[in-house]
C-alpha positions as CSV (number, residue, x, y, z in Angstrom):
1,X,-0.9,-18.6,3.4
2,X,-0.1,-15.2,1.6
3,X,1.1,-12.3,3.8
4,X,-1.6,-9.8,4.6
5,X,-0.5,-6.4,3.2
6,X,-2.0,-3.5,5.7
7,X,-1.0,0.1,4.8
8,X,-2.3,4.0,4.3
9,X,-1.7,6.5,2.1
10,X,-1.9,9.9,4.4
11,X,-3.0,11.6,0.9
12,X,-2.2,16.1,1.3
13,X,-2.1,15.8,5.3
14,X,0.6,15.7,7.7
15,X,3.5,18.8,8.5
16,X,6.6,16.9,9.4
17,X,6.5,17.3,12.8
18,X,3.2,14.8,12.6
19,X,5.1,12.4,10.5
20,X,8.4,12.4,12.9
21,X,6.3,11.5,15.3
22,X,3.6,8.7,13.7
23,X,6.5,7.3,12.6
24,X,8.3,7.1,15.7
25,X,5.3,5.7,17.7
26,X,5.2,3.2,14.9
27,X,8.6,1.9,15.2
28,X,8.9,2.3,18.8
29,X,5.9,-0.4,18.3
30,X,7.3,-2.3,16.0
31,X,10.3,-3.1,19.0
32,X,12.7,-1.0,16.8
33,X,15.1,1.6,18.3
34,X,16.2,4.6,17.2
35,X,20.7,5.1,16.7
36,X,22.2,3.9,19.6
37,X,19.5,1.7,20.7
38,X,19.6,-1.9,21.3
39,X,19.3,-4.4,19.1
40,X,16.4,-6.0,18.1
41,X,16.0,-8.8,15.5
42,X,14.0,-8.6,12.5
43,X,13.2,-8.7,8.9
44,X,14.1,-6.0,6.8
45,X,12.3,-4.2,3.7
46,X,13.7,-6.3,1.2
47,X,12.8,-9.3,3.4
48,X,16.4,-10.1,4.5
49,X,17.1,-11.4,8.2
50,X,18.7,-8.7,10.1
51,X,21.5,-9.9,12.2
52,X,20.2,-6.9,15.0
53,X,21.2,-3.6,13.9
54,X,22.3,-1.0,11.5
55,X,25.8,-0.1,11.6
56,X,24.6,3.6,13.4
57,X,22.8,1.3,16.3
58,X,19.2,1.7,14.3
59,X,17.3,-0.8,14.6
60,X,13.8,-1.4,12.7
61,X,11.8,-3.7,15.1
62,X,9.4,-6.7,13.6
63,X,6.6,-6.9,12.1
64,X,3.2,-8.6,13.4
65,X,3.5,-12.1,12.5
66,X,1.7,-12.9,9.2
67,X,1.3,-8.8,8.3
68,X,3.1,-6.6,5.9
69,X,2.8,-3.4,6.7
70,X,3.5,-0.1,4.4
71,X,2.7,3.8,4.5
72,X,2.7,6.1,2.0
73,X,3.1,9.6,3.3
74,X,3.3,13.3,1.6
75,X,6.2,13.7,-1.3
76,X,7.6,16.4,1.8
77,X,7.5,13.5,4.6
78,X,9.5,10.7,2.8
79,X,12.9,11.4,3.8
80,X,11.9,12.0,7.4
81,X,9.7,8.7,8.0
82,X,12.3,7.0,6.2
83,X,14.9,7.9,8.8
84,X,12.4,7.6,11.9
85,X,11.6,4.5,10.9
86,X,15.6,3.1,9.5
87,X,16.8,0.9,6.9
88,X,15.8,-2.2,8.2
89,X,12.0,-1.2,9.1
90,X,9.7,-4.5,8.3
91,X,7.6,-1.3,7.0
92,X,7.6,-0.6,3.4
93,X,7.4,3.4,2.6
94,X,6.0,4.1,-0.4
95,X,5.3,7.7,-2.8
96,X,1.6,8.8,-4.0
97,X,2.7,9.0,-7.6
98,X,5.8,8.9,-10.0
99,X,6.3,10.2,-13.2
100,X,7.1,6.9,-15.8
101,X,10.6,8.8,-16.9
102,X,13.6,8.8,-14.9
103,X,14.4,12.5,-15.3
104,X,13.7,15.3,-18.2
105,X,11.8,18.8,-18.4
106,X,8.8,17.3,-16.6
107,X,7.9,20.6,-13.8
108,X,6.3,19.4,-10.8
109,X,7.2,16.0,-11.1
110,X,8.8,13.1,-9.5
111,X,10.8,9.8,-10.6
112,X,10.9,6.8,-9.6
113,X,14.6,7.2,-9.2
114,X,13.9,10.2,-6.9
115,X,11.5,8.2,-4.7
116,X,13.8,5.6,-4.6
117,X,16.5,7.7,-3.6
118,X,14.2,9.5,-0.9
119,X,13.8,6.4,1.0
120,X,10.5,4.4,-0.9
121,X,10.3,1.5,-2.0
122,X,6.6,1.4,-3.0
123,X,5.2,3.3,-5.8
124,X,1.0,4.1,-5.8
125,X,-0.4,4.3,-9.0
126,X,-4.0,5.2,-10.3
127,X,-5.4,6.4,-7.2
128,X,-8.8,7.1,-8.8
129,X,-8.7,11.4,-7.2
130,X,-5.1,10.9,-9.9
131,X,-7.5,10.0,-12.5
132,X,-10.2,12.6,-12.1
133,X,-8.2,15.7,-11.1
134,X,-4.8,15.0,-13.0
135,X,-5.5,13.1,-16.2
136,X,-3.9,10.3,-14.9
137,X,-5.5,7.2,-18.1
138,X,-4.9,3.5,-18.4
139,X,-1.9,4.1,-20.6
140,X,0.2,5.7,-18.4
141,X,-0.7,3.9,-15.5
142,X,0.8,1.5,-17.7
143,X,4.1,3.2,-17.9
144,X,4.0,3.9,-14.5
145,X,4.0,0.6,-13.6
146,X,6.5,-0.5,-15.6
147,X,9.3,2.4,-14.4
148,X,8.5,1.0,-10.7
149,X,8.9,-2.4,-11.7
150,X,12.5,-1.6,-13.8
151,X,13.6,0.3,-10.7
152,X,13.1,-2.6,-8.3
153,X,10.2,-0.9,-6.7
154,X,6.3,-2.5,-5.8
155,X,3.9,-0.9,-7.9
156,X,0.5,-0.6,-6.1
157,X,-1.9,-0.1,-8.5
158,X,-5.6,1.4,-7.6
159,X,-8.6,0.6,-9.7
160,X,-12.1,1.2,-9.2
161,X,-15.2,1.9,-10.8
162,X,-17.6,5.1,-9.9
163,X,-21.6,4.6,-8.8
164,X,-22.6,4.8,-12.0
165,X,-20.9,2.0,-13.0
166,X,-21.7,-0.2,-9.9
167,X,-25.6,1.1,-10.6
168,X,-25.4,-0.4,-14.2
169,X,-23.9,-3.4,-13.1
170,X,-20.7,-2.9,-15.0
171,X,-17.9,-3.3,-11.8
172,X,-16.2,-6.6,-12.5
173,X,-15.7,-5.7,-16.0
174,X,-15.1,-2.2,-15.5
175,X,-12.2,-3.1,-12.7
176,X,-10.9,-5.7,-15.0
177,X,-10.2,-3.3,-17.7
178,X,-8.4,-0.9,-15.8
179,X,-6.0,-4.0,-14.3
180,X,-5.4,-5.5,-17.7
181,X,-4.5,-2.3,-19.1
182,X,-2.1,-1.6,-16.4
183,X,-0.8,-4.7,-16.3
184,X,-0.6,-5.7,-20.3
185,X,3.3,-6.7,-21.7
186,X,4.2,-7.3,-17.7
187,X,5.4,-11.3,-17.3
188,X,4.5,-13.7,-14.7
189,X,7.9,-12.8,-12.5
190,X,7.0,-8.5,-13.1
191,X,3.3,-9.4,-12.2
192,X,4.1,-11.2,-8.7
193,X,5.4,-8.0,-7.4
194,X,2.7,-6.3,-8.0
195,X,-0.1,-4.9,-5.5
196,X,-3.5,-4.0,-6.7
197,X,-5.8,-2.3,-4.7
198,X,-9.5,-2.2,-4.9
199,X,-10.8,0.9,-4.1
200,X,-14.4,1.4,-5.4
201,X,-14.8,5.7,-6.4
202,X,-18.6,5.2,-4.3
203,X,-16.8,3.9,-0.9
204,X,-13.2,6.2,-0.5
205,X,-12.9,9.5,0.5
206,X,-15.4,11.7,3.6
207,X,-18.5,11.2,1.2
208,X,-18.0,7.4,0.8
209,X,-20.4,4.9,2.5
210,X,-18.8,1.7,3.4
211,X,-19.1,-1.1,1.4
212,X,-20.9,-4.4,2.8
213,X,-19.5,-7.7,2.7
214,X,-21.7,-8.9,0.1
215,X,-20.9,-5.7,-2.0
216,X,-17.2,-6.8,-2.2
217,X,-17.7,-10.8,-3.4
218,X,-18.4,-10.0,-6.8
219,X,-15.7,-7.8,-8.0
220,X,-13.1,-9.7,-5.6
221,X,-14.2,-13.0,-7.3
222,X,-13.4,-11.3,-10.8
223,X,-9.9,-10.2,-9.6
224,X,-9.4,-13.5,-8.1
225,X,-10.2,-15.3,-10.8
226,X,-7.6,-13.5,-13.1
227,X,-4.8,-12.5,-10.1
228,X,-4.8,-14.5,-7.3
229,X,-1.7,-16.3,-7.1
230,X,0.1,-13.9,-9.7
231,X,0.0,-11.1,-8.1
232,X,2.0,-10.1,-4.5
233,X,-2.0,-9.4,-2.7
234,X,-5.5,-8.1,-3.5
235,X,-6.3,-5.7,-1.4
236,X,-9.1,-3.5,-0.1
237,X,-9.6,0.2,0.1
238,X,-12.8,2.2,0.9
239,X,-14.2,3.7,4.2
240,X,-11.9,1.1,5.8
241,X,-12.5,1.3,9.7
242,X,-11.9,-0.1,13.2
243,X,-15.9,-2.3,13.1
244,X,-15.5,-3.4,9.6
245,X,-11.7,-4.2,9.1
246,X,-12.1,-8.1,10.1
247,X,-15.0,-8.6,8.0
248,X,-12.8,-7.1,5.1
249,X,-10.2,-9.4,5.6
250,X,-12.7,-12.5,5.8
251,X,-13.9,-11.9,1.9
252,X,-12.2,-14.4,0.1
253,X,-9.0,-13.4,-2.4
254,X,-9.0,-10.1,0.0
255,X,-5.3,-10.2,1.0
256,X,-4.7,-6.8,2.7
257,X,-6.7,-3.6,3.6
258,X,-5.5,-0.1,1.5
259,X,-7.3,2.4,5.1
260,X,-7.3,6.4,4.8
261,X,-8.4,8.1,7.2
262,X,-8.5,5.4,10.1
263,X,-4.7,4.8,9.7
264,X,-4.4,8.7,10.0
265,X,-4.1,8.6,14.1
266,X,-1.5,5.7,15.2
267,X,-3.8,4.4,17.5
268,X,-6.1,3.1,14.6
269,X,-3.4,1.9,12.1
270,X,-1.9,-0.1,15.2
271,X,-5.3,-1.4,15.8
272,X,-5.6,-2.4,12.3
273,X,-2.0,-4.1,12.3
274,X,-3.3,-6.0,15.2
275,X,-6.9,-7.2,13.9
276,X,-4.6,-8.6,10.9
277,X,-2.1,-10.2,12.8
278,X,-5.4,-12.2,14.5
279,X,-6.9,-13.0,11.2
280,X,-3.5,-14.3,10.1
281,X,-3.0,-16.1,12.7
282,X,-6.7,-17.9,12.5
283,X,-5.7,-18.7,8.7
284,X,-2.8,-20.8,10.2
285,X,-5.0,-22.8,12.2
């Protein structure tokens, strides 16, 4: 059974203050401690056993049994959620965006390197507000990927199609497109540590509608049909909440929810860690 990835991207929100303390509710969830704590047992981000803790008494906590989770706060928040939540956290921290150079004359910008070195380990790419407001093409989504993957970092790459393309009947294709081009040159060991993200433009964001069930087979049976079993998960992203999480996670190839503004509060994104850990568990059976 493939791990169920379960994450949020907190998008411009958040001073650090908020951050400190989602972060700290999340560990303190989690079973992990913060320096000079006791020791708790546990995997760590790179999937290593921990023997208990850090050498400064940290100590990251598990994660729900079947369930990766991952957040991706503000550029401003990394360094502090990546302390809250220590090196060993079973949580992967990711960035919004990275620029595909490692340093140069680039204002405004960010490298992978610099993310790294902030604390991430996860890398979103293509978020589809990227590609309207910022220019953000197929191409260098394409670079972008590949400067996560030569760093050692999980790309998550968004695609999604707009109404007007869902209204013409053009998803699958539209969806597939974006992914091959992202993905093109990458071989079979690059491509299994790689995270895409469905995200349709109709369903994200506060003027989305949800997507049904019966919405989400088609395009998921497209990526399927090409990913599954290539890539590190499939997952879902669009008007993700509390009464339709389950049903998400019941669509076949769908291998992990992508929530906004649900995950916002740490009382949802726990609830969502939990209604994965069920599902994961009822796969087992």
């Amino acid at each position: 059974m493939s791990t169920l990835w379960v994450g949020t991207s907190w998008k411009m929100t958040k001073t650090l203050a908020e951050a400190r303390a989602w972060a700290t509710g999340l560990r303190d969830h989690l079973g992990g401690t913060a320096s000079g704590g006791a020791a708790s047992d546990g995997p760590t981000r790179d999937g290593a056993a921990s023997d208990a803790t850090r050498n400064d008494g940290t100590s990251g906590g598990t994660a729900p049994s079947g369930v990766q989770p991952f957040v991706i706060p503000s550029f401003t928040a990394t360094t502090t959620v990546a302390e809250v939540l220590g090196e060993d956290s079973p949580v992967l921290l990711g960035v919004q965006n990275a620029h595909w150079e490692d340093a140069g004359a680039w204002t405004g910008e960010v490298s992978v390197p610099q993310a790294q070195d902030a604390g991430a380990q996860m890398v979103e790419i293509g978020h589809s507000e990227r590609r309207e407001h910022f220019g953000e093409t197929v191409e260098t989504t394409r670079w972008k990927v590949a400067a996560a993957l030569r760093h050692g970092m999980t790309p998550l790459l968004c695609i999604g199609e707009s109404a007007e393309v869902k209204e013409a009947g053009g998803s699958s294709a539209f969806i597939l497109e974006q992914a091959a081009g992202a993905l093109e040159g990458l071989d079979d060991a690059e491509l299994s540590r790689v995270v895409i993200a469905y995200e349709p433009i109709w369903a994200i964001g506060e003027a989305g509608r949800p997507a049904t069930t019966e919405e989400l087979i088609e395009p998921f049976s497209a990526l399927g049909g090409v990913c599954s079993g290539k890539v590190a998960g499939l997952l879902y992203g669009g008007s993700v909440n509390l009464d339709n999480a389950a049903d998400l996670l019941g669509i076949e190839h769908v291998s992990g929810l992508f929530v906004g503004r649900t995950a916002w509060r740490l009382e949802g994104y726990l609830e969502l860690l939990r209604i994965a850990e069920e599902h994961a568990a009822g796969r087992r059976v």
